[in-house]
N, C-alpha and C positions, 0 to 999 in steps of 0.2 A: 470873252473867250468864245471862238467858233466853234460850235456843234458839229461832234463829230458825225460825218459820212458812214456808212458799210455798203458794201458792196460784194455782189457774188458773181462766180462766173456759170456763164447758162451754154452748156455744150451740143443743146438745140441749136441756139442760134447763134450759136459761137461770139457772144457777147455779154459784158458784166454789165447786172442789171442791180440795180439801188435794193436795198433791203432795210425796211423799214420794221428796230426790231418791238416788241412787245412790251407791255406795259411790264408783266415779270419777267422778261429777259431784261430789262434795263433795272431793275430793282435789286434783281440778283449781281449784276453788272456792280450796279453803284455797292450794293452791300460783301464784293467780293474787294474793291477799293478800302470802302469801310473799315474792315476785317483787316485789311495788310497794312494800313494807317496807324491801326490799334497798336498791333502786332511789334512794327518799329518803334510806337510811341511807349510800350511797356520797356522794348529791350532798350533803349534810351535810357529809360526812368533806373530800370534798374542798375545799368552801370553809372549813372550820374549816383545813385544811393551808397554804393557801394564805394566808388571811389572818393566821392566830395562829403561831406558832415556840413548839415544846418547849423545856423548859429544856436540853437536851440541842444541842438546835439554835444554841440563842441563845449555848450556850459554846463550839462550835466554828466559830460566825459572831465571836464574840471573840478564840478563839486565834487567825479566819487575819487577821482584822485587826493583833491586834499582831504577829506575824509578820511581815506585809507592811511594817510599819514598822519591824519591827526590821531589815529587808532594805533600809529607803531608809537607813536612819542608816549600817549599814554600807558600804554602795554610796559613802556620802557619805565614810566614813571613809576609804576607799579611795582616792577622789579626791586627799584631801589627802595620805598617803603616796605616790602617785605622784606627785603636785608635788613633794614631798620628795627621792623620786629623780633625779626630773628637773633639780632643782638638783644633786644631788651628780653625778650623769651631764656637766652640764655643767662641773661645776668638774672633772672627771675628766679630760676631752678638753681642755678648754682651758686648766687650769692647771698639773695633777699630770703629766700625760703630757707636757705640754709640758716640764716641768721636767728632764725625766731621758729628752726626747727620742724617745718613741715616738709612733706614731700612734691617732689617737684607735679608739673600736671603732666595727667599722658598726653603725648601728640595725638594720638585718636580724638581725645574732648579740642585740644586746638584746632584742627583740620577737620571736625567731622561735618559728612553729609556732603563736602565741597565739591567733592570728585565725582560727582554723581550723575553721569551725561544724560540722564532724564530731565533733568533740571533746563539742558539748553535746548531740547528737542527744537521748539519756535524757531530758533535761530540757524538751524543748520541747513534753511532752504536759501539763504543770506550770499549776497554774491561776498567775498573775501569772510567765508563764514568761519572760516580754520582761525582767523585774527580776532574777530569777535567773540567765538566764544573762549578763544586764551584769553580775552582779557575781562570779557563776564566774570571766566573760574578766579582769576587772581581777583578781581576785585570782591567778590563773594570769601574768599580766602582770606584776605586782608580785614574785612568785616567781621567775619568770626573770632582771627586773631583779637581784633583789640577788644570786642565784648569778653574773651576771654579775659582777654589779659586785664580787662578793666577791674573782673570782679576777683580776680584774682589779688589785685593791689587792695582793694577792700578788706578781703580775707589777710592779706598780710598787717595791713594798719591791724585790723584787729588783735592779731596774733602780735603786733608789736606792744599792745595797749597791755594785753593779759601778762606779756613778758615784762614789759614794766613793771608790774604791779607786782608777778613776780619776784623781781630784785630786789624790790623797795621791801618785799614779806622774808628774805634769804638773809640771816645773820650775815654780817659783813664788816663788821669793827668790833674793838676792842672793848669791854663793857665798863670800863673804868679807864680816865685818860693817863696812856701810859707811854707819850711818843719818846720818849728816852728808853724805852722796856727795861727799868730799874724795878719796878715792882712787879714783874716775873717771878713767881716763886717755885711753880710746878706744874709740870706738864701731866697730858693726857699718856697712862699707861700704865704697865705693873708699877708700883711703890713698895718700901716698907713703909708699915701704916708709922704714924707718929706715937698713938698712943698704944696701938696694941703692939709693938712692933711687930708684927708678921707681915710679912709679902701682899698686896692686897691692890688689888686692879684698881686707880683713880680714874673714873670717868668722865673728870672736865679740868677744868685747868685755875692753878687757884692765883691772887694778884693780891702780893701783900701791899696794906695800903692803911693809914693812919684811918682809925674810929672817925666816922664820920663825911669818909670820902663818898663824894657823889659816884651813885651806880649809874649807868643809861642803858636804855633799850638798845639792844642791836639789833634789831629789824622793826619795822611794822606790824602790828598785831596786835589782839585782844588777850587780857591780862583772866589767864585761867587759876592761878593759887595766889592768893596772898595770907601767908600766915605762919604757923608753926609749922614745921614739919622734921620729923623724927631724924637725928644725926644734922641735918643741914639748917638747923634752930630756924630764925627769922626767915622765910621763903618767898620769892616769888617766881611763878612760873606764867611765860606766854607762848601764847598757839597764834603762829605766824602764818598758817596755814600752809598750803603746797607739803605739808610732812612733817613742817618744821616746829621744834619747840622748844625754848632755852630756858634756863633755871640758873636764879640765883641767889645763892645760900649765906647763911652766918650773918646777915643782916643786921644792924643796930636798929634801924629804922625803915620800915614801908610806907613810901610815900603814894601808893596808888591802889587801884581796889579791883575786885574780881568782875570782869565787866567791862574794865574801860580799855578801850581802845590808845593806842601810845603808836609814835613813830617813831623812827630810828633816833639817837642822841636825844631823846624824852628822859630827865632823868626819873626816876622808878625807885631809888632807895638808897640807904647811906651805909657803908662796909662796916660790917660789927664781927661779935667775934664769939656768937650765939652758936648753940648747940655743939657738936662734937668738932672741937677747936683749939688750935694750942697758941692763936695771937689775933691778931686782926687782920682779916683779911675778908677777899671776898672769891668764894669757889662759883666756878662759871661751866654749866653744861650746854654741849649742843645735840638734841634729838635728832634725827631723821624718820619718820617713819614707823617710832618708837626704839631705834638705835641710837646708839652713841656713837658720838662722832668727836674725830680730834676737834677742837675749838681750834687752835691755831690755824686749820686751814680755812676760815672762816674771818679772817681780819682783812681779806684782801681789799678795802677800803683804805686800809691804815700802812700796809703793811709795804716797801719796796720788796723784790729780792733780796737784796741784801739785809734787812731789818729781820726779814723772816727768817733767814738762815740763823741773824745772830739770835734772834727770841727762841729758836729750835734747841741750839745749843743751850742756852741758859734752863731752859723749859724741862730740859734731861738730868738737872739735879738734883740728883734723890733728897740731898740732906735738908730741902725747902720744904719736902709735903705739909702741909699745917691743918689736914683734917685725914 
């Protein structure tokens, strides 16, 4: 490339004379080139930036879109497991706890602490940080839910086990086998007495029955009297615990002792016609608490609706009392 010429004009001599310019006028020369080379080559770059994406670009505008989609699918997923809970929460409260008696849990112990935006503070300099920490909070919420709910299923077995135990201590059948209720003699309530005849409150329920018939436990429990005892001759009495405790009288024979433990249809003694008694029979009490309670609503073992009704009727015979 040829070097460029300068050239001035000289109004002496009325002619253009060469100009040969300086080491810094040609430095400043070239660095004024320099300078306007840059100049283009920036606004260049930055409209090439702006309008065209690297390949480098274009993969990390990739990963955070699927990313962000893979954050709504789980966000989404999330929803549907806490529905999930939210049905078992409720069948918790209102079926399982209901069953074996306890009260439901507050939602403060299931949700607590969850809601608590200090907790995502880190997160909310996050680009799509509003989907993040929704789905932090649900999954933090879901976590809580099932440690709740986990130990909660704990505390219900538990609470199933004691209610078992329960049932198995709750008088619940007939104490001598009576599935025809032929040896029904008399119910729980005012009487006249048999031997004094006067009016006289019977507090258990008597079941005439031949010398010698098998007695059974009706509940589970440890056997607290065996012996004599004053109007109800031969006795036994067991403490079934939970309140409970049944007795029973006129005995011929005690088969068990004070002490031993008996489970429901254990037989325990043989129907005699000892102490204040006018045949053979066996009189049957149920405690509560140290109350008396009807015996008949305590067969529900034995007993259909229909059976019960017909044993209620029989049971309201005055002319049966036999102690």
């Amino acid at each position: 490339m040829a070097r460029k010429v300068f050239y001035r004009y000289n109004p002496n001599t009325l002619a253009y004379e060469r100009i040969y310019p300086s080491i810094g006028a040609r430095l400043i020369s070239w660095g004024k080139h320099v300078l306007v080379g840059l100049l283009v080559g920036v606004v260049f770059f930055l409209i090439f930036y702006h309008l065209f994406e690297s390949p480098q670009e274009k993969k990390l505008r990739a990963d955070n879109e699927q990313m962000v989609t893979q954050y709504r699918i789980f966000s989404h997923r999330l929803d549907e497991a806490l529905e999930v809970m939210d049905d078992i929460r409720q069948r918790d409260d209102n079926l399982y706890r209901i069953i074996v008696q306890a009260d439901p849990i507050d939602n403060k112990i299931r949700n607590g602490g969850v809601k608590n935006s200090s907790l995502y503070k880190e997160l909310q300099d996050l680009s799509n940080a509003g989907l993040v920490i929704s789905s932090a909070q649900k999954l933090d919420l879901l976590s809580r839910q099932l440690y709740v709910q986990s130990i909660s299923f704990d505390e219900i077995m538990e609470m199933a086990k004691r209610n078992e135990d329960r049932i198995n201590r709750t008088p619940a059948i007939q104490p001598i086998s009576n599935k025809d209720l032929k040896r029904t003699a008399s119910g729980y309530g005012w009487r006249i007495d048999p031997i004094y005849n006067v009016r006289k409150f019977h507090a258990g329920m008597d079941f005439a029955a031949n010398l010698g018939t098998p007695v059974y436990a009706t509940a589970d429990g440890t056997v607290s009297y065996a012996g004599w005892k004053q109007g109800y001759g031969n006795t036994v009495m067991i403490d079934h615990g939970y309140g409970y405790q049944t007795l029973y009288g006129h005995l011929s024979k005690i088969d068990t002792k004070v002490g031993r433990k008996v489970v429901r249809g254990e037989m325990i003694a043989e129907v005699g016609s000892t102490g204040k008694s006018t045949g053979p029979h066996l009189h049957y009490e149920v405690r509560y608490k140290g109350h008396y309670q009807p015996p008949i609503n305590y067969y529900f073992f034995d007993l259909s609706p229909e059976d019960y009704d017909l044993m209620t009727q029989m049971a309201e015979n005055n002319g049966l009392v036999m102690d």
